[in-house]
C-alpha atoms as one frame of an Amber mdcrd trajectory, in Angstrom:
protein
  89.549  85.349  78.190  92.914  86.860  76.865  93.793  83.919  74.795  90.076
  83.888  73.503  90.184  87.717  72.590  90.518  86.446  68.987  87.381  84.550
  68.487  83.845  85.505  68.528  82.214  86.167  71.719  78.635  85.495  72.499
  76.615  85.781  75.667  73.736  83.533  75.142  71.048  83.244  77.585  69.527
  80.272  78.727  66.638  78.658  79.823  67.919  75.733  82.252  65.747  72.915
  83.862  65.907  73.944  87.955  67.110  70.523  88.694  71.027  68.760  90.057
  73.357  68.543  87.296  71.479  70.596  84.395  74.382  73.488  84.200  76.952
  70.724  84.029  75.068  68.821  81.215  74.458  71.909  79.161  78.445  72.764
  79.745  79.628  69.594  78.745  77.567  69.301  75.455  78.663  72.891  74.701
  82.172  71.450  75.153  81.416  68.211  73.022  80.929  71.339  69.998  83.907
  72.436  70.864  82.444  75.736  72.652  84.680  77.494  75.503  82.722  78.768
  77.956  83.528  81.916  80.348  81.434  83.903  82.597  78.396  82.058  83.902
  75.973  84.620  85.305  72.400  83.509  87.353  69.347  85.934  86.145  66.275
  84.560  87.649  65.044  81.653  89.679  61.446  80.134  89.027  59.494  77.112
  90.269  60.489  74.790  87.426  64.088  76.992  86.006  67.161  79.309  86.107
  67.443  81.518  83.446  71.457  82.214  82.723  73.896  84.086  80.675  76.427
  82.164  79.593  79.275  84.057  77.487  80.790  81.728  74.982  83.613  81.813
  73.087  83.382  80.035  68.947  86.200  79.856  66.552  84.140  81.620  63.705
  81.010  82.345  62.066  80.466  78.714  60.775  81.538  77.547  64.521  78.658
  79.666  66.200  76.070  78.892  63.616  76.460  75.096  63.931  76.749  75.311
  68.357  73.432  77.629  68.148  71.845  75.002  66.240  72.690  72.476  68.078
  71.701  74.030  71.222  68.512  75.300  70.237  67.441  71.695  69.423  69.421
  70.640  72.809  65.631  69.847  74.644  64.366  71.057  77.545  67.118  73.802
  77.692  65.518  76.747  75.824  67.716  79.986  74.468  66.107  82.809  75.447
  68.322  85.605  73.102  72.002  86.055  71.994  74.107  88.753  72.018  77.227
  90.230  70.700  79.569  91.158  73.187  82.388  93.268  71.389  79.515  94.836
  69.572  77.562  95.597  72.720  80.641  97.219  74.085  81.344  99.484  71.605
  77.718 100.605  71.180  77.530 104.204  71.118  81.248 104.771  71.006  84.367
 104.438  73.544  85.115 107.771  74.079  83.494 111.498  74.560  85.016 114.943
  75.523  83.721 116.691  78.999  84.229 119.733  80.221  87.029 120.184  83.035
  85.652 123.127  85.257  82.068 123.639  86.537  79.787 126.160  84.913  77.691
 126.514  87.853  77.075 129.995  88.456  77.151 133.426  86.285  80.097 134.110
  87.979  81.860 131.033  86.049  80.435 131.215  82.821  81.475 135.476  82.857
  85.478 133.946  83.762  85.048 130.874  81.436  83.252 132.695  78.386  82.791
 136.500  78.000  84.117 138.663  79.357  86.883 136.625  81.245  88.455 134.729
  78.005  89.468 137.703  76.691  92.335 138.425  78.995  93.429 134.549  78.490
  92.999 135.556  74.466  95.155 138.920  74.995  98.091 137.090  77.420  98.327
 134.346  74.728  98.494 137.283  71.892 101.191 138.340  73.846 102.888 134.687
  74.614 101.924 132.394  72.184 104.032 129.722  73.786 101.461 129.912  76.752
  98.743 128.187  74.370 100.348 124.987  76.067  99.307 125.930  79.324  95.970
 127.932  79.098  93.936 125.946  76.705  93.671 122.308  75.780  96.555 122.149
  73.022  99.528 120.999  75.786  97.836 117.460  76.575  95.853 117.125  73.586
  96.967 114.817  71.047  95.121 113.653  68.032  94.832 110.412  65.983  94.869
 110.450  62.388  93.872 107.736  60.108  93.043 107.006  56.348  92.067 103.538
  57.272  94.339 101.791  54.860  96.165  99.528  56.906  93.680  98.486  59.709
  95.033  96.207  62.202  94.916  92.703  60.524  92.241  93.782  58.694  93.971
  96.162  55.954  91.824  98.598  53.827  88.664  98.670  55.423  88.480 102.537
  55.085  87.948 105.480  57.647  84.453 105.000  59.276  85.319 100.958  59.883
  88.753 102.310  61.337  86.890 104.705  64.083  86.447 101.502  66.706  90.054
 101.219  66.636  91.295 104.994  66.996  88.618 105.186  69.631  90.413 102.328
  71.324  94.010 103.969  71.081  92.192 107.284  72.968  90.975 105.661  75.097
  94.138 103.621  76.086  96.118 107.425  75.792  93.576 108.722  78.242  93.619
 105.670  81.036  97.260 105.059  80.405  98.737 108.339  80.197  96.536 110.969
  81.179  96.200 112.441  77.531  92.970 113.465  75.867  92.620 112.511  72.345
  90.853 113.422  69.346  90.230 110.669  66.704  90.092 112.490  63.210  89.080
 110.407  59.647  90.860 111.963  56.727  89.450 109.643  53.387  91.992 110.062
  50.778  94.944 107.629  49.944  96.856 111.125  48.483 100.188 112.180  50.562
  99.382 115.543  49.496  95.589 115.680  50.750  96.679 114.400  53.951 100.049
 116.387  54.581  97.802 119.850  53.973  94.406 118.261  55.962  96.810 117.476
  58.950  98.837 120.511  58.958  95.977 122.413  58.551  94.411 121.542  62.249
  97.697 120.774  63.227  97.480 123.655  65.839  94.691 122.837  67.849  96.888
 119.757  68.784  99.970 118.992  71.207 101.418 115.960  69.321  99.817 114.246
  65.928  99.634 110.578  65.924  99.348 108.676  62.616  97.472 105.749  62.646
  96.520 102.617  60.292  98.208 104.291  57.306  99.043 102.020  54.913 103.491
 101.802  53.537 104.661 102.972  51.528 102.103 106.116  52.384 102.854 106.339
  55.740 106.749 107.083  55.541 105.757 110.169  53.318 103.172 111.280  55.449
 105.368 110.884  58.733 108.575 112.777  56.831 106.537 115.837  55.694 104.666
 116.771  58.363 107.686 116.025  60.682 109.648 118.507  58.523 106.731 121.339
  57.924 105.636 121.183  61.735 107.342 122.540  64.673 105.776 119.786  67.267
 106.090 115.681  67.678 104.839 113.618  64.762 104.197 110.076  65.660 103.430
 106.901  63.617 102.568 104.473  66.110 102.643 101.517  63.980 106.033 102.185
  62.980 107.754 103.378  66.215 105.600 102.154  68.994 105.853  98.623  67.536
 109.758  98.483  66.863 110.185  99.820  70.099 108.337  97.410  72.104 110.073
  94.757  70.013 113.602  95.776  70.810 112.136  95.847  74.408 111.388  92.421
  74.159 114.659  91.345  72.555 116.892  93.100  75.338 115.258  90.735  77.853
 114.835  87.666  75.653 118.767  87.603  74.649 119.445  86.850  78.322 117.438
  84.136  78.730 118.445  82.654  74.919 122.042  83.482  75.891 122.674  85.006
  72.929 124.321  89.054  72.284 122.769  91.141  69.281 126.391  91.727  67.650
 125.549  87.961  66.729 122.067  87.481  66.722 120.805  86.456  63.421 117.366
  88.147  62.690 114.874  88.183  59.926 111.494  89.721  60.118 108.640  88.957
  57.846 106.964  91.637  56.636 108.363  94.744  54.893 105.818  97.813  55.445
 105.495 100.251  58.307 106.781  98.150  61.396 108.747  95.916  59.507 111.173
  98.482  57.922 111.579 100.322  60.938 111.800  97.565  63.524 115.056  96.660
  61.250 116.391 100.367  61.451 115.993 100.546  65.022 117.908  96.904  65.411
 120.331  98.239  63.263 121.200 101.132  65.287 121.094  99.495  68.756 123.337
  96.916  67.368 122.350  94.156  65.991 124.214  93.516  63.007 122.216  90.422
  60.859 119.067  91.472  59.956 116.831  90.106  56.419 113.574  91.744  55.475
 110.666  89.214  53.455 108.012  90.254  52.459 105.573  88.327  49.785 108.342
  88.170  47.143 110.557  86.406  49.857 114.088  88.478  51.121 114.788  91.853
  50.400 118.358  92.660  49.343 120.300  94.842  47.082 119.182  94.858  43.881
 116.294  92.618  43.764 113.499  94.288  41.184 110.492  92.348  41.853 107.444
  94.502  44.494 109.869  97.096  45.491 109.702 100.610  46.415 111.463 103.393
  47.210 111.552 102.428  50.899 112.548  98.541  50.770 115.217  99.679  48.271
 116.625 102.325  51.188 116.494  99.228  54.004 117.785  96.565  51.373 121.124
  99.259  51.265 121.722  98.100  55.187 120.180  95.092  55.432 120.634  91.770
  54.135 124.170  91.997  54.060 124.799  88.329  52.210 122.315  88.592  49.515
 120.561  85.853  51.173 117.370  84.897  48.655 114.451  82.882  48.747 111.246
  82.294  50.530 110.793  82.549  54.217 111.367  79.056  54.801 114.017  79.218
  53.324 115.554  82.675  54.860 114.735  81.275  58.763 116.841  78.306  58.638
 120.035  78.953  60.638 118.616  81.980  62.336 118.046  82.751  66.053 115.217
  85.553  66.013 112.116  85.368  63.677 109.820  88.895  64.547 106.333  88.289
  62.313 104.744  91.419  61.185 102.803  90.032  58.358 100.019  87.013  58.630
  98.485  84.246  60.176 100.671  80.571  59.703 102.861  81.368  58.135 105.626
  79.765  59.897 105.456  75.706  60.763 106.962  73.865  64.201 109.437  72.520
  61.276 110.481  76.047  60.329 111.208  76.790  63.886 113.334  73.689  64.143
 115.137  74.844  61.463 116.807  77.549  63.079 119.404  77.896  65.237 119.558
  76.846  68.895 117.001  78.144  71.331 115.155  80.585  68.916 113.627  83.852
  69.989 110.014  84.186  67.923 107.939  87.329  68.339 104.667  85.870  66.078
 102.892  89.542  66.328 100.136  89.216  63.454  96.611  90.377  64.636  94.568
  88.705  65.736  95.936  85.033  64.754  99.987  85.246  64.977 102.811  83.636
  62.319 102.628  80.480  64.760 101.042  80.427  68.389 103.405  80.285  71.194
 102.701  77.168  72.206 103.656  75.365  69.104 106.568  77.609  68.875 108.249
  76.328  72.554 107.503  72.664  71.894 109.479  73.146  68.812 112.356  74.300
  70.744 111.582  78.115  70.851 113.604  79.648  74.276 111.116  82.695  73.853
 107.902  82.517  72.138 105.794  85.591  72.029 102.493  87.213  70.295 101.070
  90.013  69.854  98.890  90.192  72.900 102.557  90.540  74.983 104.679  92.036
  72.339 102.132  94.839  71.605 103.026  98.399  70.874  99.969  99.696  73.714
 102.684  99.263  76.144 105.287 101.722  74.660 103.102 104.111  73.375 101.303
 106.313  76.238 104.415 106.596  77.835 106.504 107.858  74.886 103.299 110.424
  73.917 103.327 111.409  77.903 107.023 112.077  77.627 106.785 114.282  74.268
 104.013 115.898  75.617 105.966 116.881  79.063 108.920 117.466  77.891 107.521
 119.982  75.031 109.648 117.715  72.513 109.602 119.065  68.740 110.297 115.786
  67.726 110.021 112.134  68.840 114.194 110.847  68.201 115.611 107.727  68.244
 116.932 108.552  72.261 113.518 108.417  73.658 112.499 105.565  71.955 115.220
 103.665  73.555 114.745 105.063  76.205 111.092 103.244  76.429 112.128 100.027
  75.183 114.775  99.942  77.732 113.157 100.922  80.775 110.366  98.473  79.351
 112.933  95.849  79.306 113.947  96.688  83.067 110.869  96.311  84.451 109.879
  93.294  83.604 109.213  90.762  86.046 111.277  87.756  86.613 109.602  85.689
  84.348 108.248  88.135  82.166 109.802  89.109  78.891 108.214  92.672  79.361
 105.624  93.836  82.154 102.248  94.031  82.428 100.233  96.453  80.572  97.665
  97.012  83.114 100.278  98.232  85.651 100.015 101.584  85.378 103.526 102.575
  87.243 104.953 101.110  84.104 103.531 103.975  81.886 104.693 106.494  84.516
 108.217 105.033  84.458 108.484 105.066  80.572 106.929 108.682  80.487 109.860
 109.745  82.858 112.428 107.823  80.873 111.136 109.520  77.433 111.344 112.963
  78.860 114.643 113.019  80.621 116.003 111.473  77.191 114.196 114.229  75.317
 116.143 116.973  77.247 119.528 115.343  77.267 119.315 114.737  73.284 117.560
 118.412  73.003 114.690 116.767  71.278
């Protein structure tokens, strides 16, 4: 289903003739439109048929209109209804807050409310660094968005962004033990969101930025950072870079290459894309170009800059390489996509240097699929759905959050990308997502950086 997860997803139920070889006919003209079919589920047996759910999987809107015709003509099958699956589970929302102690007596409600609070409210009066520890605030974290910069999907605005910071809570929660509170602020100002943020800023451990648009979000991150006394966090910028590098520590093995002469360009210039080249830069790697639309970034150039691609085009870009992508790759032996869907050929790939490292990350369709990448000659060829920034993220939050960090530094991120890159299987770039030992391990790794740097 993984490789699916960017198509639509039906379950379609089915009326099917109760005799040898129906469910194999119906699959195989389901196939013959091009239809990939997953779970198969048995409903009800009658005299004459078995009524079935079948989910499907259809490349796009035009895809499943044209199968559902087809199969509602398809005689004597019958479709009984269809459903949306993503929509289905997201139906009333992914997350919700519960209480942590019974109220089931007087007795609890007189030590949880009146009269008991008070002498929590008084101690805290007294030792306001105890907040942590008697309420909610010290494992609390919450997730901001404007909805600018949505995924793949870009400016859909806050109440279309709410499935998505739902979806990071919930992966906080089940990853990392932290409860989250998804917060819409609708404004595209710096200065509306700086004073919103700051202004509930207290009720929270850690403040995660989320889906805000560059050059906005650099603003946003700096200010707060510098006005609040706790961890600021834009995941899109540093969870993403930091799973990348992850990836690259592991990947240079197995391309046999060293980062001191790696040569790297990354396509796309906003949030991850300037920051995945600071972090490189820092850890070592000395080659790195920025594209964006306009083609390379460097020094100079005057065409859909700002001030943030003039700051990286000061460190970056070292030759004044110019040109379009396709031209920029050739000669290269890492290509990281942060920008849009095929945008990079099998030629383009073959136009780099020997055994090529390509990170394709665009949601939900990548620069070039994997596939396509490796029989072009790619040594490593990731997406998204590997290279993705859930597996760095609950750890570093855990670690902040433990370690009672002020700040999220540069240490503790690679400190997660490298104990990322450790554990790793042997033929896996970086582990599995669903292990949960691995968040434990980064969490650890994060906070025991956090107190050597003094974070």
């Amino acid at each position: 289903m993984e490789k699916n997860a960017h198509k639509i997803i039906k379950k379609i139920r089915i009326r099917i003739p109760d005799v040898p070889g129906a469910l194999g006919v119906i699959t195989m003209m389901l196939g013959e439109q091009g239809v990939n079919i997953d779970d198969v589920t048995k409903l009800q047996v009658t005299s004459n048929y078995i009524v079935r759910d079948m989910v499907m999987f259809f490349d796009d809107e035009e895809h499943f209109q044209t199968a559902l015709s087809a199969l509602k003509k398809f005689k004597p099958y019958k479709v009984l209804s269809v459903q949306d699956e993503v929509l289905n589970i997201h139906k009333g929302g992914k997350i919700e807050i519960r209480p942590r102690v019974k109220v089931e007596t007087l007795g609890d409600l007189r030590m949880i409310y009146t009269p008991g609070v008070a002498r929590v409210c008084n101690y805290i009066v007294q030792h306001p660094e105890a907040a942590r520890e008697y309420t909610s605030i010290g494992n609390t974290v919450c997730i901001v968005t404007n909805g600018s910069a949505v995924l793949g999907l870009g400016n859909i605005g806050v109440l279309a962004a709410m499935p998505v910071m739902e979806g990071k809570s919930l992966i906080l929660n089940k990853m990392a033990d932290v409860s989250c509170v998804p917060i819409l602020v609708d404004s595209p100002e710096a200065d509306r969101l700086v004073d919103t943020i700051s202004g509930f800023a207290k009720t929270f451990g850690l403040i995660m930025l989320e889906d805000i648009g560059a050059p906005l979000c650099f603003e946003v991150e700096e200010r707060l950072q510098e006005k609040l006394d706790m961890p600021v966090f834009h995941d899109d910028q540093h969870g993403t870079a930091t799973v990348i590098l992850a990836g690259l520590i592991k990947s240079l093995k197995i391309a046999g290459k060293k980062k001191t002469d790696a040569r790297v360009v990354i396509n796309g210039s906003g949030a991850a894309g300037i920051t995945a080249a600071q972090m490189l830069l820092r850890y070592g790697f000395k080659d790195v170009i920025l594209c964006d639309r306009e083609g390379a970034i460097y020094k100079g150039r005057h065409g859909n800059m700002n001030p943030y691609k003039n700051k990286i085009a000061m460190i970056t870009n070292k030759r004044k390489e110019k040109g379009s992508l396709r031209d920029i790759i050739k000669g290269k032996d890492i290509f990281i996509g942060l920008s849009g869907p095929g945008l990079v050929t099998r030629e383009m790939v073959l136009s780099m240097n020997k055994n090529p490292i390509i990170f394709a990350l665009a949601n939900p369709v990548p620069e070039i699929w994997p596939k396509d990448a490796l029989e072009a000659g790619a040594s490593v060829a990731l997406d998204g759905r590997t290279i993705n920034n859930a597996l760095a993220f609950p750890g570093i939050i855990r670690g902040a959050l433990d370690s009672r960090a002020h700040r999220i530094n540069y240490e503790m991120k690679v400190a997660a990308a490298e104990t990322l890159a450790a554990l790793g299987g042997k033929n896996e770039i970086v582990p599995n997502f669903m292990n949960m030992l691995v968040h434990k391990k980064v969490a650890h790794a994060v906070l025991e950086a956090a107190k050597k740097s003094g974070a």
